[in-house]
N, C-alpha and C positions, 0 to 999 in steps of 0.2 A: 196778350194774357198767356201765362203759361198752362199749358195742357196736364204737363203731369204734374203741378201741383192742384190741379184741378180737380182728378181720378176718384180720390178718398170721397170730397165734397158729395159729386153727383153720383157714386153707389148708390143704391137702396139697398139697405141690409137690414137681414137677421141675425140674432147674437150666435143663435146656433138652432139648425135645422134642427125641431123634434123625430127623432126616427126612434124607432124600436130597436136601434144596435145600442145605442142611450152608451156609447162611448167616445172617447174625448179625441178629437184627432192628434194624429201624432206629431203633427207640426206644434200645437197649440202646447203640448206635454212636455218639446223638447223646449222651447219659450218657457215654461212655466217652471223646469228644474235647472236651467241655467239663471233663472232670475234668484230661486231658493236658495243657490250655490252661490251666484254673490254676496246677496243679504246676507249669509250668515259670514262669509267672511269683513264686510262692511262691519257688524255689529260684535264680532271676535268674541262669540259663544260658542259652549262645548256642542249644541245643536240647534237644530227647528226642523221641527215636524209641520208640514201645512198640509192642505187639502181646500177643493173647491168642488162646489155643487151648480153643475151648470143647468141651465133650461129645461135641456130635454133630461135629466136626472142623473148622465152620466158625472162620476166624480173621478176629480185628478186626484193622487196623495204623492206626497213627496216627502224626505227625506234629505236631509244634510248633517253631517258632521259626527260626534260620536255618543256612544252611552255611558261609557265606560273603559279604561285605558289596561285596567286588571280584573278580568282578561279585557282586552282588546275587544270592544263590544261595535260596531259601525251601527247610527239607527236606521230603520226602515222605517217605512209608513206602518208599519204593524207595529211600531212602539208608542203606548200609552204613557201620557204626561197629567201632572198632575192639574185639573183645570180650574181650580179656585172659584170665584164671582161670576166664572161663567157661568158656575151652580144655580147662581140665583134666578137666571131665566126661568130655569126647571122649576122651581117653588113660586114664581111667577105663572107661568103657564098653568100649573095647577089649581092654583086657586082662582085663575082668570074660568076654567072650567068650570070651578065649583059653580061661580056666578055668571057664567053660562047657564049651566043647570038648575038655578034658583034656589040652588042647597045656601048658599052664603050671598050677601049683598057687598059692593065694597063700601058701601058707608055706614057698613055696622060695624060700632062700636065694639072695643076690646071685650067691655066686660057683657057681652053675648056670648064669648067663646070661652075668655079664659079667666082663671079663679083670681082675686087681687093680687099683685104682686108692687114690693116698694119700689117707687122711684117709676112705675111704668102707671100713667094716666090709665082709667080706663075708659076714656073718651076720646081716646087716639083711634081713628078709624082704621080697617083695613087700607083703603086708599092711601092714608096717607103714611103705613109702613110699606108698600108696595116703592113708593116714592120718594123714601127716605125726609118724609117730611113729621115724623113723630117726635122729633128733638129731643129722644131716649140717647142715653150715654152706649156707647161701643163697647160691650163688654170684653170681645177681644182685643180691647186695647189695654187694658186691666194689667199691668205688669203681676199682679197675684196668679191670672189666669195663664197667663205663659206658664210661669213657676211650674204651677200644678199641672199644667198636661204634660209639662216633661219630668215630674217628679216622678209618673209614673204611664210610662207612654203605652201599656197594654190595657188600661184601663178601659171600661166603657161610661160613658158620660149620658146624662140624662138630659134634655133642653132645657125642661123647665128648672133644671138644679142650676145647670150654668148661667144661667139668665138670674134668676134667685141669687146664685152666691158671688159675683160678681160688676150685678149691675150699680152705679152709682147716681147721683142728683142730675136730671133731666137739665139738655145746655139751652133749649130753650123751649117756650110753651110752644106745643102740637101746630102746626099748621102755619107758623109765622117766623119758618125759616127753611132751609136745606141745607142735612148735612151726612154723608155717607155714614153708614151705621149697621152693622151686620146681626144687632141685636133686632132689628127689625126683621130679618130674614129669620131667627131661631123662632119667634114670635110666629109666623107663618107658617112655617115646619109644624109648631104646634095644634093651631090651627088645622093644618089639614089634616091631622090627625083627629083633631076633637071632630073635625066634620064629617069625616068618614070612618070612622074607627079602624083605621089602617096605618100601621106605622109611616112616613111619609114617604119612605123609600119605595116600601112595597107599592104605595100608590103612583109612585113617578113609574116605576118599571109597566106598572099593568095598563097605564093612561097612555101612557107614550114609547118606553124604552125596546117592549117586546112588539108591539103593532109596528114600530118604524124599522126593527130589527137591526137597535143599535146596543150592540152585544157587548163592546167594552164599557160603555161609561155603570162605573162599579165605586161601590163607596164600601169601605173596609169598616168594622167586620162582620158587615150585612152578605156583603160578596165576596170571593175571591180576588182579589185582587190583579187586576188585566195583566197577561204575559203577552211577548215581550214588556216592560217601561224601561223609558230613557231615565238613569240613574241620574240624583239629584245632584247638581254639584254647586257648592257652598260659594261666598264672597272671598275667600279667600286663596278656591282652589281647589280646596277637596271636596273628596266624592264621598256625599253624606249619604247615599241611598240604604244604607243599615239603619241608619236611624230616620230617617222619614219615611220609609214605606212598613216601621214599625210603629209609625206614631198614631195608635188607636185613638187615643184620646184628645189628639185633634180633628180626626175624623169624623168622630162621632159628635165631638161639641162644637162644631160646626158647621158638620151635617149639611141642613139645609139651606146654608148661606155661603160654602166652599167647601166641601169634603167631598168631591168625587173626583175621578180620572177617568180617562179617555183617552181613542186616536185622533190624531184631526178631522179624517173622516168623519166620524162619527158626530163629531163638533158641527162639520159645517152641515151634514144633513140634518141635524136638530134645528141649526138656526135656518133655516131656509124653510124646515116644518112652521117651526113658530113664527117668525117673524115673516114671511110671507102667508101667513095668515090660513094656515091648512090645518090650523085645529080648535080655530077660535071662530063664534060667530063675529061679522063685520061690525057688529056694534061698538061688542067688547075689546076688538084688534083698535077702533079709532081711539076708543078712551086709553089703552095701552101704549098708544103712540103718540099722546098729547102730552108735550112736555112739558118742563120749565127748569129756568137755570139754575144749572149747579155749581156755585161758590165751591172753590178746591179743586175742581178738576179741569182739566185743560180747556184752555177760550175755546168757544164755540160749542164745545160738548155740552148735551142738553138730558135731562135725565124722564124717563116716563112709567110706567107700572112694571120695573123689572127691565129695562132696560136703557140702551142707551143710542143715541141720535147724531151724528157727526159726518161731515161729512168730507171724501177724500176722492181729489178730482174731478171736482163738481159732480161728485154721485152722490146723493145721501143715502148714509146705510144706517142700519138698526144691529144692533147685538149687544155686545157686554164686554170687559176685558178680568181677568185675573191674578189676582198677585199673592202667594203662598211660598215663596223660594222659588218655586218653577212661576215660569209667566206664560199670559196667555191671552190672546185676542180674537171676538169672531164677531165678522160682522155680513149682514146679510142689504144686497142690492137691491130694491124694488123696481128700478129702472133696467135693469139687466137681469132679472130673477135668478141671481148669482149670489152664494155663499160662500165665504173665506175663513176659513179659521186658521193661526198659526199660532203654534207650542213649542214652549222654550224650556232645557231642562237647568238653564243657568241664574244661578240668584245675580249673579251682578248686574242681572236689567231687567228694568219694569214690562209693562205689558205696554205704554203708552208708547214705549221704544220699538215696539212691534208694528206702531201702525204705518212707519216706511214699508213693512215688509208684506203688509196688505196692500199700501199702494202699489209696491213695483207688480205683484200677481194681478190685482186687477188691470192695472196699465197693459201690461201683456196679453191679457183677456180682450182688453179694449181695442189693442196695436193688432190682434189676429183677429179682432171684429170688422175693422176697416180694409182688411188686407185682403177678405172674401166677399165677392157679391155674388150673393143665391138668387136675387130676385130683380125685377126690375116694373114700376109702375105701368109700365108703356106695353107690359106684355098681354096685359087684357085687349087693348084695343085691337087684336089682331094681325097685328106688324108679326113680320117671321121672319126670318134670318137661319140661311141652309149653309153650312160649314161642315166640307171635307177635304181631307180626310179626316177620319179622327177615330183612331189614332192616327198620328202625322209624323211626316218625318223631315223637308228642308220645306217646307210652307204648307198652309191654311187656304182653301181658295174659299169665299166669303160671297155668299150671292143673296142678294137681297129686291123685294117689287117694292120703291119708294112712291108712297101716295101723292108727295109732294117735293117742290123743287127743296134741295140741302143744300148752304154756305159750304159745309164742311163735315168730314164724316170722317172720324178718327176710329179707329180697329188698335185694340191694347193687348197686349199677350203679359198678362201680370203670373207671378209662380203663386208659391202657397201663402207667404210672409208677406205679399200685397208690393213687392218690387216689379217695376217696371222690367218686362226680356225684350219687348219688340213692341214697334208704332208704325203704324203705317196709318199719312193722312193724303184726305183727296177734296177737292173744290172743287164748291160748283158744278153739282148733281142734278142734274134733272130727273122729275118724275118716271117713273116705270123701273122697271130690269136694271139691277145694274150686276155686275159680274166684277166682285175685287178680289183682291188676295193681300197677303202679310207673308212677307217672303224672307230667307235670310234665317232659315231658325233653325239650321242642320247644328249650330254649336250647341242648341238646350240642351241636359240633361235629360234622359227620360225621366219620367212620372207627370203628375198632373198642373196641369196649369190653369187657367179663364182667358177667356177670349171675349171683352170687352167692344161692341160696337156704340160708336156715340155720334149721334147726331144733332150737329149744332151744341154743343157740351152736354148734349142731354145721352144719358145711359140708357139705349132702348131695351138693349138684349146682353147677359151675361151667359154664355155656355163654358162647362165643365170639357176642356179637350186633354187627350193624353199621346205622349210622346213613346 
């Protein structure tokens, strides 16, 4: 059997040590902007912004490609994109509060909250606008509603007027179908308004935006609108950012179903708040995560109160994706207690084209999971393992009191990336003292390495040594 493909198997790891430095190593950063740096030339957009929310809270951001050609703009992670549908978490998580707090139930009926309206049942519950199961027409699909936001793009829009002056004959009755519908989000916006007498904004910010101390996501012209943002660029080329970060009147009549921007940062530590479940009680987060299939969108994607369910790399994650000209995906690991968000400033690709570019970052998160061992099971029993020098410089002398006789006893000197530098193996150990070493290692590089001892394939002891 071979040994070194053995190493990954018999680690015991951690995804990442919780410390209090709560920053990302720099092995794992330089993996993470070399993967960002392919993907966007893989997918031949003007940018992508990402960001990830690891364990211990520290966060990666990254940055690829450009904002703007005139001037010359390169983005950072400090440029804000526009995040569409991600929005709808936000008006999700809200009202999942409310009914937390026993202000609203989800199985209360429309007409509890809001005054008749045509074409909108009022026995359409909460629940089943969360879920996109109301079989209300899309009002932003409305070719009138385009017309008019851009007949007059500094406008401000009222929910219940857009909803009003453009909704049309329900596609099917409430509950006995699924079908994506943004009219259900302006519905909700309204909603947390009628239940808290607070514009819905103002309540997203005072519930979550300032407590989590996430400072860009800003919805125009309630807020300033985030500086730096990566400039919008069109299907054909050009760079529309005059006209889209002037477009009032989609902002606000879409509000709470796609009108805000953000950094990825800022993305990924929201979805890792909500969707790992740091603002909801455990009740409310199960029914939130209970889904059912959604006709239209991509096989296997599954839809539940405000979000959505898929999973990539045999991980199942939770989040949402966005589609507004800019695109945008974030999705949150419950297996990994990891956040991904990545933002695209180019219309010629969906946000569903983004989720290679969450796979390769979490892959990479995965690839530097395997490639560190922190821990090891066999360290409670007592076993001990004395290695010096260290720091070291042409070998490790390795001494160890074996309780019992060993087959075999493998010593691994892996770097930071989880590659194999040095093996030294020995047979047929008898119990008590034994005195090894791993010799030959005057070529390493300085900096940090592990010094892996395995006994019988088994990993008793990992130590941190440095060159």
């Amino acid at each position: 059997m071979n040994f070194l493909r053995l190493v990954p198997i018999f680690f015991t790891l951690v995804f990442f040590e919780k410390t209090a430095a709560q920053t990302v190593p720099p092995e794992l950063a330089t993996l993470l902007d070399r993967k960002l740096d392919s993907m966007r030339i893989v997918l031949n957009v003007k940018s992508l912004g990402a960001s990830l929310q690891l364990s211990n809270n520290a966060v990666w951001a990254g940055a690829s490609g450009i904002s703007s050609t005139f001037p010359l703009d390169s983005v950072t992670p400090s440029h804000a994109y526009a995040i569409g549908s991600i929005t709808k978490t936000i008006t999700s998580a809200c009202i999942l509060q409310l009914a937390d707090e026993g202000i609203l139930n989800l199985n209360d009926s429309l007409h509890k909250w809001i005054e008749p309206i045509q074409f909108v049942n009022p026995n359409i519950t909460i629940r089943q606008l969360l879920r996109h199961q109301s079989g209300l027409y899309d009002v932003i699909t409305n070719p009138d509603y385009d017309a008019a936001t851009k007949a007059n793009l500094d406008s401000i829009w009222n929910l219940e007027d857009v909803v009003k002056g453009f909704i049309k004959a329900p596609l099917f009755a409430a509950g006995t179908n699924w079908s994506y519908c943004n009219t259900n989000y302006l519905l909700l916006g309204i909603i947390v308004e009628k239940a808290t007498g607070k514009p819905y904004y103002q309540e997203y910010k005072n519930r979550f935006f300032t407590p989590l101390g996430l400072n860009t996501l800003d919805i125009a012209p309630y807020d300033p609108l985030p500086v730096p943002r990566a400039h919008f660029w069109t299907t054909n080329g050009q760079d529309g950012d005059s006209f889209f970060s002037n477009w009032i009147s989609f902002f606000t009549s879409a509000g709470p179903a796609g009108g805000y921007f953000s950094t990825p940062a800022d993305v990924a530590v929201w979805m890792r708040a909500f969707m790992g479940g740091k603002l909801h009680s455990s009740d409310i987060m199960a029914q939130a995560k209970t889904v059912v299939t959604a006709p239209g969108l991509p096989a296997g994607v599954k839809y539940g109160l405000g979000l959505m369910e898929l999973n990539v790399l045999g991980q199942k994650g939770y989040g949402h994706g966005g589609d507004i000209g800019y695109s945008s995906f974030s999705l949150y690991f419950p297996a990994k207690d990891v956040s991904i968000s990545v933002l695209n400033n180019d219309q010629k690709k969906t946000s569903w084209m983004l989720i290679p570019v969450v796979q390769a970052l979490l892959k990479a998160c995965m690839d530097y999971e395997m490639s560190v061992a922190t821990n090891s099971p066999f360290e409670s029993s007592g076993f001990d393992v004395n290695i010096a020098p260290n720091p070291f410089s042409d070998y490790l002398h390795v001494s160890m009191d074996l309780p019992n006789k060993v087959d075999k006893i493998d010593m691994v000197v892996t770097n930071t990336l989880g590659q194999v530098m040095a093996i030294t193996s020995t047979r047929d150990l008898p119990e008590g003292v034994q005195q090894l070493s791993v010799d030959n290692l005057e070529n390493l590089s300085p900096g940090m390495y592990f010094l892996s001892v395995v006994l019988d394939e088994k990993v008793v002891k990992t130590v941190k040594v440095y060159k």
